[in-house]
C-alpha positions as a Markdown table, in Angstrom:
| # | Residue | x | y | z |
|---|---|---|---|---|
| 1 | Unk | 0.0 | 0.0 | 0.0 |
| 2 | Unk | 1.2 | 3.6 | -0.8 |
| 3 | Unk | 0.4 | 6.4 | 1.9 |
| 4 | Unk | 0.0 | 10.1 | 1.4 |
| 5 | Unk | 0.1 | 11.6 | 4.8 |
| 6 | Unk | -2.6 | 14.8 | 4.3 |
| 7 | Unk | -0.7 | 18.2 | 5.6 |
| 8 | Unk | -3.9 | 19.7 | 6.2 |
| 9 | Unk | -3.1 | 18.2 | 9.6 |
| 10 | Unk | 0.4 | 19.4 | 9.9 |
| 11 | Unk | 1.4 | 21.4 | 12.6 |
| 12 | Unk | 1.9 | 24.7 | 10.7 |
| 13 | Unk | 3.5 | 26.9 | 13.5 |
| 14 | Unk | 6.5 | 24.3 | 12.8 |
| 15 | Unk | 6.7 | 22.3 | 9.8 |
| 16 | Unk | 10.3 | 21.8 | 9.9 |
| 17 | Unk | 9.9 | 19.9 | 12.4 |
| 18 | Unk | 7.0 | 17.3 | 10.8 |
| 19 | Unk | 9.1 | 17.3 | 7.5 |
| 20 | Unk | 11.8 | 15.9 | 9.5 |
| 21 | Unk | 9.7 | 13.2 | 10.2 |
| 22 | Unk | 8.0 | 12.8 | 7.0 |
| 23 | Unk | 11.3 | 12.8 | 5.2 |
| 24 | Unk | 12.7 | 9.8 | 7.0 |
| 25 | Unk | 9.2 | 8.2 | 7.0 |
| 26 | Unk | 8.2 | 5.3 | 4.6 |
| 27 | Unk | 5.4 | 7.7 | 3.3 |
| 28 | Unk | 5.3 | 7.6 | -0.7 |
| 29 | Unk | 3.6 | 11.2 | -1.5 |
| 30 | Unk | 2.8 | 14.0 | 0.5 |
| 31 | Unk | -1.1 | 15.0 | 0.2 |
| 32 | Unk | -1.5 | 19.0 | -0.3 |
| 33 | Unk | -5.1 | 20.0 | 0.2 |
| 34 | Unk | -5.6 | 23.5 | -1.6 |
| 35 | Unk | -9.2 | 25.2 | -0.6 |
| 36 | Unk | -10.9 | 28.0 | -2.1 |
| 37 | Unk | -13.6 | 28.8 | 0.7 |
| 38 | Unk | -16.2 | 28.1 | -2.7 |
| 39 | Unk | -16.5 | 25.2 | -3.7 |
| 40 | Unk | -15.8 | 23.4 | -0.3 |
| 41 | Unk | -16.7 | 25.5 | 2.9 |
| 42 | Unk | -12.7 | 26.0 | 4.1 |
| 43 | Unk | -9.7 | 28.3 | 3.2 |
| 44 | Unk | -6.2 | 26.2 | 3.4 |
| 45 | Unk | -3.4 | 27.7 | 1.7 |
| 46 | Unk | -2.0 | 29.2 | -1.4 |
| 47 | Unk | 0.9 | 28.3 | -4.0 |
| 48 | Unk | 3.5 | 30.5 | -1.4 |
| 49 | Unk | 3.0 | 27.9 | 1.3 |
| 50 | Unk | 2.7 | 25.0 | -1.3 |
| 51 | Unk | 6.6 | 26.6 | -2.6 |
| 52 | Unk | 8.0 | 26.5 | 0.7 |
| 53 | Unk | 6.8 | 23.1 | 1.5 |
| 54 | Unk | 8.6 | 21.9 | -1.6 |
| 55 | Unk | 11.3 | 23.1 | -0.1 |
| 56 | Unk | 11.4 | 20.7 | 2.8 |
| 57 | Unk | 9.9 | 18.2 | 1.7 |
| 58 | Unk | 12.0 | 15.0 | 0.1 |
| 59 | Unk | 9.0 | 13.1 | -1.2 |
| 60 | Unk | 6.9 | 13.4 | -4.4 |
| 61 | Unk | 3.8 | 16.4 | -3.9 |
| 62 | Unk | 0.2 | 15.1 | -4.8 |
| 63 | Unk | -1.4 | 18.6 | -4.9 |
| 64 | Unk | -5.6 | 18.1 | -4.8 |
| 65 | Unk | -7.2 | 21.4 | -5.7 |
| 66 | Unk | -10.5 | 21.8 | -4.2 |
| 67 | Unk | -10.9 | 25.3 | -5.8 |
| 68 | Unk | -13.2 | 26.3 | -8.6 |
| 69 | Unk | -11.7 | 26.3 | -12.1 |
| 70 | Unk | -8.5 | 24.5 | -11.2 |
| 71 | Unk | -7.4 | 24.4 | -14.9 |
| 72 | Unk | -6.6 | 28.5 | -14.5 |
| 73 | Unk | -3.7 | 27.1 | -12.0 |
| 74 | Unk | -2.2 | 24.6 | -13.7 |
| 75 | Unk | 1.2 | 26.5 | -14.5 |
| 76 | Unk | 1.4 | 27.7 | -10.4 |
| 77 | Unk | 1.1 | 24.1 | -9.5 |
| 78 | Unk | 3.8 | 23.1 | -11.5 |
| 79 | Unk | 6.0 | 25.7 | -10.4 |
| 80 | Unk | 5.7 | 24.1 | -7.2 |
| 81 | Unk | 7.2 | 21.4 | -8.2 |
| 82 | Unk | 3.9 | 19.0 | -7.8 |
| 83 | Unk | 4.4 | 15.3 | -9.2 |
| 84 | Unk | 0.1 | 14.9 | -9.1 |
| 85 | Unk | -2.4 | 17.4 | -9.9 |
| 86 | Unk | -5.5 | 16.2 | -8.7 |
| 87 | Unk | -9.0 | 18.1 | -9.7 |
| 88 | Unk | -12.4 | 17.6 | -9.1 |
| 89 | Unk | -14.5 | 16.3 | -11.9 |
| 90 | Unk | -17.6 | 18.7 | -10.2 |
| 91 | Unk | -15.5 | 21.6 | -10.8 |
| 92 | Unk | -14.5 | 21.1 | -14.4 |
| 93 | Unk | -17.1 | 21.4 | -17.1 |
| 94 | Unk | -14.2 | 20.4 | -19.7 |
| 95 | Unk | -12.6 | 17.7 | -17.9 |
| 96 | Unk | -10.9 | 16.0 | -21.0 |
| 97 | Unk | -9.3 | 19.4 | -21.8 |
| 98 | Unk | -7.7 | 19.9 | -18.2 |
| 99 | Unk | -7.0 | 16.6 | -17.4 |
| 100 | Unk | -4.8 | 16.9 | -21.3 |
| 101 | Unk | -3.3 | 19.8 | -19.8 |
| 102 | Unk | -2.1 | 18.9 | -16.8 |
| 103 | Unk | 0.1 | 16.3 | -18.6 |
| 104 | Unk | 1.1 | 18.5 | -21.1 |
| 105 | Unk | 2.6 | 20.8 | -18.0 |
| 106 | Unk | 4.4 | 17.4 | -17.4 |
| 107 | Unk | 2.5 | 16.6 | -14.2 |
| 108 | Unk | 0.3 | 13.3 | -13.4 |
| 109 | Unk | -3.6 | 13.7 | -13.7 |
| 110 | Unk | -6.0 | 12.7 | -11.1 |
| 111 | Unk | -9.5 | 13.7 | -10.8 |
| 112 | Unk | -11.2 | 13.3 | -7.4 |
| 113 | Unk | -14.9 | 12.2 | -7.2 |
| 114 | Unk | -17.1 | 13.7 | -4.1 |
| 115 | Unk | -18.9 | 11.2 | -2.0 |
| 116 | Unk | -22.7 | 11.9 | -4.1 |
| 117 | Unk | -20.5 | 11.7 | -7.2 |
| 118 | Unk | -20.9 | 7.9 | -9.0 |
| 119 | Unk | -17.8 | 6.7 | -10.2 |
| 120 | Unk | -19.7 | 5.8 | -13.9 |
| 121 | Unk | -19.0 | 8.9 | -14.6 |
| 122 | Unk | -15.6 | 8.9 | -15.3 |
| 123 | Unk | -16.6 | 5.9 | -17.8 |
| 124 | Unk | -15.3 | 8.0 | -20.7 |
| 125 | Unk | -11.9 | 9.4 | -19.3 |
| 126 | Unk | -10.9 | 6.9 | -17.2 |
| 127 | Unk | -8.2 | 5.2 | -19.9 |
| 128 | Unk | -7.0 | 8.6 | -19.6 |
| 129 | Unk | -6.1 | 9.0 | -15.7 |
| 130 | Unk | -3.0 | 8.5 | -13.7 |
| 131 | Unk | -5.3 | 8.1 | -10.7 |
| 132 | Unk | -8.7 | 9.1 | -9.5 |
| 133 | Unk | -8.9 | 10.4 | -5.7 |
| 134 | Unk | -12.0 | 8.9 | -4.0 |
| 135 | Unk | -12.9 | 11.2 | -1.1 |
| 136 | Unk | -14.6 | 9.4 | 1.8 |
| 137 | Unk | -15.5 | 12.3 | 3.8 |
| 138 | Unk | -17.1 | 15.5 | 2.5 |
| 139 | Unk | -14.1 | 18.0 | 1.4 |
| 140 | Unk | -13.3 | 20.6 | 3.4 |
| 141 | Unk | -12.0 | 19.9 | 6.8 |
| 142 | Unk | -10.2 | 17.1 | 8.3 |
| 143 | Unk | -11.0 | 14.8 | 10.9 |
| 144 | Unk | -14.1 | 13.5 | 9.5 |
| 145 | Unk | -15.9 | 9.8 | 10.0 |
| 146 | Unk | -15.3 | 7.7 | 7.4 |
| 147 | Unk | -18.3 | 7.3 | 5.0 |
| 148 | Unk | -18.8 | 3.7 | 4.7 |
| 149 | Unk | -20.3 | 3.3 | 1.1 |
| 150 | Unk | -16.6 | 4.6 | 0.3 |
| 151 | Unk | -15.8 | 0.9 | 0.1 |
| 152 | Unk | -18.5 | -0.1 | -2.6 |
| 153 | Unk | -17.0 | 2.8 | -4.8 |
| 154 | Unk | -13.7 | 1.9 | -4.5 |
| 155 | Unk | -14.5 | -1.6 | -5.7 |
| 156 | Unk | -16.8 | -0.2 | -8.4 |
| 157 | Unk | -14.2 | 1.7 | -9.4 |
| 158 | Unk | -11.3 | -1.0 | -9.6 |
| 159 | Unk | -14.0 | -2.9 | -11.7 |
| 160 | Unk | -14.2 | 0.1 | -14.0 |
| 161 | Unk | -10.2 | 0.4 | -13.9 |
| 162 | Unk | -9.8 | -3.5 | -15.0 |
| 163 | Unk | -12.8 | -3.4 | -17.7 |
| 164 | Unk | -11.1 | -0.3 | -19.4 |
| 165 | Unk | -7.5 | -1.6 | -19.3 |
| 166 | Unk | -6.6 | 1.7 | -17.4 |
| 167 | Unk | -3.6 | 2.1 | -15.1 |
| 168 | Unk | -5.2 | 4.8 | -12.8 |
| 169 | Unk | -4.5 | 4.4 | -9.0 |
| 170 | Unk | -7.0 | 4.5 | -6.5 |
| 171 | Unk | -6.4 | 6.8 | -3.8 |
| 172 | Unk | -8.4 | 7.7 | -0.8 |
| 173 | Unk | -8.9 | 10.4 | 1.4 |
| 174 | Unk | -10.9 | 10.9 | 4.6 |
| 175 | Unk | -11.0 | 9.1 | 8.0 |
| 176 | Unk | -8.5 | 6.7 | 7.3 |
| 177 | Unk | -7.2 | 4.7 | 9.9 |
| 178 | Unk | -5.8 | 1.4 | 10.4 |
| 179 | Unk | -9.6 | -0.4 | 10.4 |
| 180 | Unk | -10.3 | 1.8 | 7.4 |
| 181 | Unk | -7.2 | 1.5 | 5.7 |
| 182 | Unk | -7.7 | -2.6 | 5.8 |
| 183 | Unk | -11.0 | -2.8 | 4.2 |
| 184 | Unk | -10.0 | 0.0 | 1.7 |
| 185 | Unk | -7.0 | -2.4 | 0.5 |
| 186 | Unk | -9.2 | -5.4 | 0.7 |
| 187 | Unk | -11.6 | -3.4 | -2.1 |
| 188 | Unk | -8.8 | -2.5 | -4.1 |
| 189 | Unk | -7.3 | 0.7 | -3.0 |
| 190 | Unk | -3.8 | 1.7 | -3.9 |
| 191 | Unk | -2.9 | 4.7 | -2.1 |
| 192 | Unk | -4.3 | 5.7 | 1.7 |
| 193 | Unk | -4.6 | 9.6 | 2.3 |
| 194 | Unk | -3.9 | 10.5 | 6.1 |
| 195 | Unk | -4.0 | 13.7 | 7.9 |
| 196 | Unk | -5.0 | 12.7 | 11.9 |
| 197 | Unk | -4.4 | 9.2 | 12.0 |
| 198 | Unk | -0.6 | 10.4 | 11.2 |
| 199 | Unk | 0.1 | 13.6 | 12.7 |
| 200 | Unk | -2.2 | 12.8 | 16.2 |
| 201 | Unk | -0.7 | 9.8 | 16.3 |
| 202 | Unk | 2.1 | 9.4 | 19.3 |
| 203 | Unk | 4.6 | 8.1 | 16.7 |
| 204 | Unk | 3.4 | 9.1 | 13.2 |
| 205 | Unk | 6.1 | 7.3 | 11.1 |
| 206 | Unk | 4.8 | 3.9 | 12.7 |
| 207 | Unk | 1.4 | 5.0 | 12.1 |
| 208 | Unk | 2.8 | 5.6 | 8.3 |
| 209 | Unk | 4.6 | 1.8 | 8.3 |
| 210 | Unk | 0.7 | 0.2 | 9.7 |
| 211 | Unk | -1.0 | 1.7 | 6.6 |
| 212 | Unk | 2.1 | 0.7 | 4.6 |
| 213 | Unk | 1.6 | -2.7 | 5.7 |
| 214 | Unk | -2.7 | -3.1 | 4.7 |
């Protein structure tokens, strides 16, 4: 299993001090969570911060834009060095044309599908995807109970991934934990997003190693 510990959940009065643990952790990507107060109900932070966590940070960026009209920011978040540019299929009315451009700026395309959003309807871009994000809580703030149909999804989804002969990953994001994170694998999850489970946790690089281990 890959893990993407969510920095939503960082302590930002002293990130240096979380990156030294991230950096030395097992974690595979490191989940940036960039809100608009718009389209979901929270303000996080802006391509600065996202700049200056590059610069700490020794593992790849997986960058999920829950802002309206991502595709006007696809240039910034490659300029901060993200390896995964994740976008929500409800904010793009031209999803084919963003997800084409993301790649073009040389970054990996996700899209990320809302709890009420059924995974058919990425039926006709899914052959085009690096990976699609499944969020199990509603976006916007951390610390959320997991939403159990999240499970039926995800193995819709890997059905839909092995019909189509696409090599997206599954990633998921929202009240992941060690119970979670087990069934999640079991229905066909690839990558576990987690933001309190790590950071609240009394030794968050074992935490990281458990999900590693699902």
């Amino acid at each position: 299993m890959l893990v993407a510990p969510s920095l939503l959940s960082a302590n930002f009065a002293n990130l240096q001090a979380d990156f030294e643990i991230l950096n030395s952790s097992n974690a595979d990507y490191l989940h940036v969570d960039v809100m608009d107060g718009v389209f979901v109900p929270n303000i996080s932070i802006g391509f600065p911060v996202i700049k200056a966590i590059q610069r700490l940070a020794r593992k790849p960026l997986d960058v999920h834009m829950m802002i309206v009209e991502p595709q006007k920011y696809i240039s910034q978040v490659r300029d901060c060095g993200a390896e995964i540019m994740n976008v929500h299929f409800e904010a793009c009315t031209h999803l084919n044309r963003v997800v084409h451009e993301i790649k073009e700026a040389g970054m990996k395309a996700g899209v990320t599908l809302n709890p009420a959003t059924p995974v058919f309807m990425l039926e006709d871009i899914i052959s085009e995807l690096d990976l699609v994000l499944i969020m199990s809580v509603n976006p916007g703030f951390g610390g959320q109970a997991f939403i159990e149909n999240s499970l039926n999804k995800v193995s819709r989804l890997r059905r839909l991934i092995e019909a189509s002969g696409s090599h997206a990953l599954i990633e998921v994001d929202g009240g992941v934990n060690e119970m979670t994170g087990a069934a999640l694998s079991k229905a066909g999850a690839d990558i576990l997003v987690a933001g309190s489970y790590v950071f609240k946790a009394p030794d968050p690089m074992k935490a990281i190693d458990t999900l590693k281990s699902l």
